[in-house]
C-alpha positions in Angstrom: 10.0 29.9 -7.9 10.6 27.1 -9.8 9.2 25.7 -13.4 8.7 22.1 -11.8 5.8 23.2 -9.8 4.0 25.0 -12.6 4.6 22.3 -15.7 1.7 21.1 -17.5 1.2 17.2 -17.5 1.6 15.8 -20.8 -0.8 12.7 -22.3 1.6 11.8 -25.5 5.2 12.0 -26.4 5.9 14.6 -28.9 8.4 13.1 -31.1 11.2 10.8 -31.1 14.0 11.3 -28.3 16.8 14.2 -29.3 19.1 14.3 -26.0 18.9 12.0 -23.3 20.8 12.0 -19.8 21.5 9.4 -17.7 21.6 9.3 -13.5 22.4 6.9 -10.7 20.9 7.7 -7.2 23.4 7.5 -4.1 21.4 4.3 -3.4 22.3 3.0 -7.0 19.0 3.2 -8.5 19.1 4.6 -12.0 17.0 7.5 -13.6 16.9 9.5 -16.6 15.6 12.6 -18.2 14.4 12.7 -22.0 13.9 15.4 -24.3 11.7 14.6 -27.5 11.5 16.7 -30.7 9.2 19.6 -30.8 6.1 19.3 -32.6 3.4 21.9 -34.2 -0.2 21.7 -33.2 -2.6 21.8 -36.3 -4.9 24.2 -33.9 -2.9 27.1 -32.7 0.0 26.7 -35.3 2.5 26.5 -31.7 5.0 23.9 -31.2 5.4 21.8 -28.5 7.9 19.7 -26.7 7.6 16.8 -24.6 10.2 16.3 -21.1 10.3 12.6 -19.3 11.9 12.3 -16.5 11.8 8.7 -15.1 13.1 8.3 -11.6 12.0 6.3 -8.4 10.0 4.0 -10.5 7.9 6.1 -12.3 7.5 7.7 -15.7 6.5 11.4 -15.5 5.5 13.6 -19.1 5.5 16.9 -19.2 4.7 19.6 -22.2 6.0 22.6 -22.8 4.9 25.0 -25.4 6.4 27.8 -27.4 5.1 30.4 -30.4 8.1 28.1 -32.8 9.9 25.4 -32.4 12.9 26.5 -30.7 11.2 28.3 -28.0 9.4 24.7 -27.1 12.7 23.2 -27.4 14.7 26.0 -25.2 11.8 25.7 -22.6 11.7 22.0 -22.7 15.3 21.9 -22.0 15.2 24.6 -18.8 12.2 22.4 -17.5 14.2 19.1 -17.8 17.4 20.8 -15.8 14.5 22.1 -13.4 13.5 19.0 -13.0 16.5 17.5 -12.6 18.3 20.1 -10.0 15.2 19.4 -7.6 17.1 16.1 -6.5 20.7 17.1 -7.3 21.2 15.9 -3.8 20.5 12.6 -4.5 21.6 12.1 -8.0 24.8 11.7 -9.9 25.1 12.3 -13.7 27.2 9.1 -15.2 30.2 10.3 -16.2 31.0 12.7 -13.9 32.3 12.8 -10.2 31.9 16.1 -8.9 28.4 16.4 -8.3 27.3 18.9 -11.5 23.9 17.4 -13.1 25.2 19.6 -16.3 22.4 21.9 -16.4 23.1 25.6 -16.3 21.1 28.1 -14.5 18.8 30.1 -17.0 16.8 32.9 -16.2 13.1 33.5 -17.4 12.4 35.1 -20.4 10.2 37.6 -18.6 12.6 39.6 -17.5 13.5 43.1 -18.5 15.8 43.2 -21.1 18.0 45.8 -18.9 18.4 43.4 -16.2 19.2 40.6 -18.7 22.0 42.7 -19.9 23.3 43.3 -16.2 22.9 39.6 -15.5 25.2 38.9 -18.5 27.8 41.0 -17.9 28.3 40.2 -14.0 28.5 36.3 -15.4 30.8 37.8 -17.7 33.2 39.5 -15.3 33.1 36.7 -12.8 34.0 34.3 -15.5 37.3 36.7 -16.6 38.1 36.7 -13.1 38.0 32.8 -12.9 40.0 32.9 -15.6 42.8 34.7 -14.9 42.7 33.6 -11.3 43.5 30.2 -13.1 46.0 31.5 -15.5 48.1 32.7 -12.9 48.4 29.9 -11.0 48.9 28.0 -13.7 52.1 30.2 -14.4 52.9 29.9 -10.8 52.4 26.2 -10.8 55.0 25.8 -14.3 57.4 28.5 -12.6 57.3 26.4 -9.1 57.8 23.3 -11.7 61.1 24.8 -13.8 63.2 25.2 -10.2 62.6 22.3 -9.0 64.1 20.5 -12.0 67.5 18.9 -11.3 70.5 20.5 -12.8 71.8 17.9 -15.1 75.5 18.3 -15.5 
């Protein structure tokens, strides 16, 4: 299940802009997704954060809201890569030829803390195993490298 479905529509920006990210479309049309500075509500004493995504020639806001400022921000900032990652098909971040929209998968909050802890360590040992996958053929690649130097005499 994704957050896109479930975001609540904003009516006004919460603040000004604090990260921005740029797109082009595989037909060249250009969209972007903005996330604005949290802000507290006078009422409930929560914070809340705006998302705008503009793409296909229209402006969407979207609010999310957290108990402090950094939760709004953290949630804002999943919902914009939700957001995002629903036309990762389509789109290409500017800057960068391989197809990554530079949003990394989080994992709701919800969750038991025990199966946080799992999730964290599997990433972990994938992650050493990437990297020493890519050490060695480094070493391999710098070992292939030294004999096929000429011999200068």
């Amino acid at each position: 299940m994704t957050t896109v479905t479930q975001l609540m529509r904003g009516h006004k920006p919460t603040g000004p802009i604090l990260a921005e990210r740029k797109f082009k479309s595989s037909g060249g049309a250009r969209a972007s997704i903005r996330v604005r500075a949290p802000a507290r509500d006078s009422r409930t004493g929560n914070y809340r954060c705006s998302v705008e995504w503009v793409h296909a020639g229209k402006r969407e806001l979207f609010e999310l809201w957290g108990i402090d400022s950094m939760q709004a921000l953290q949630l804002a900032l999943r919902a914009a890569g939700d957001l995002v990652n629903g036309d990762e098909e389509d789109l290409r971040w500017v800057g960068s030829d391989d197809g990554y929209l530079g949003f990394p998968r989080t994992y709701p909050e919800f969750l038991p803390k025990a199966l946080l802890r799992k999730l964290e360590r599997m990433i972990d040992r994938e992650i050493a195993a990437h990297a020493r996958k890519s050490a060695a053929e480094r070493k391999q690649s710098r070992a292939r490298a030294g004999r096929s130097k000429p011999v200068s005499g």
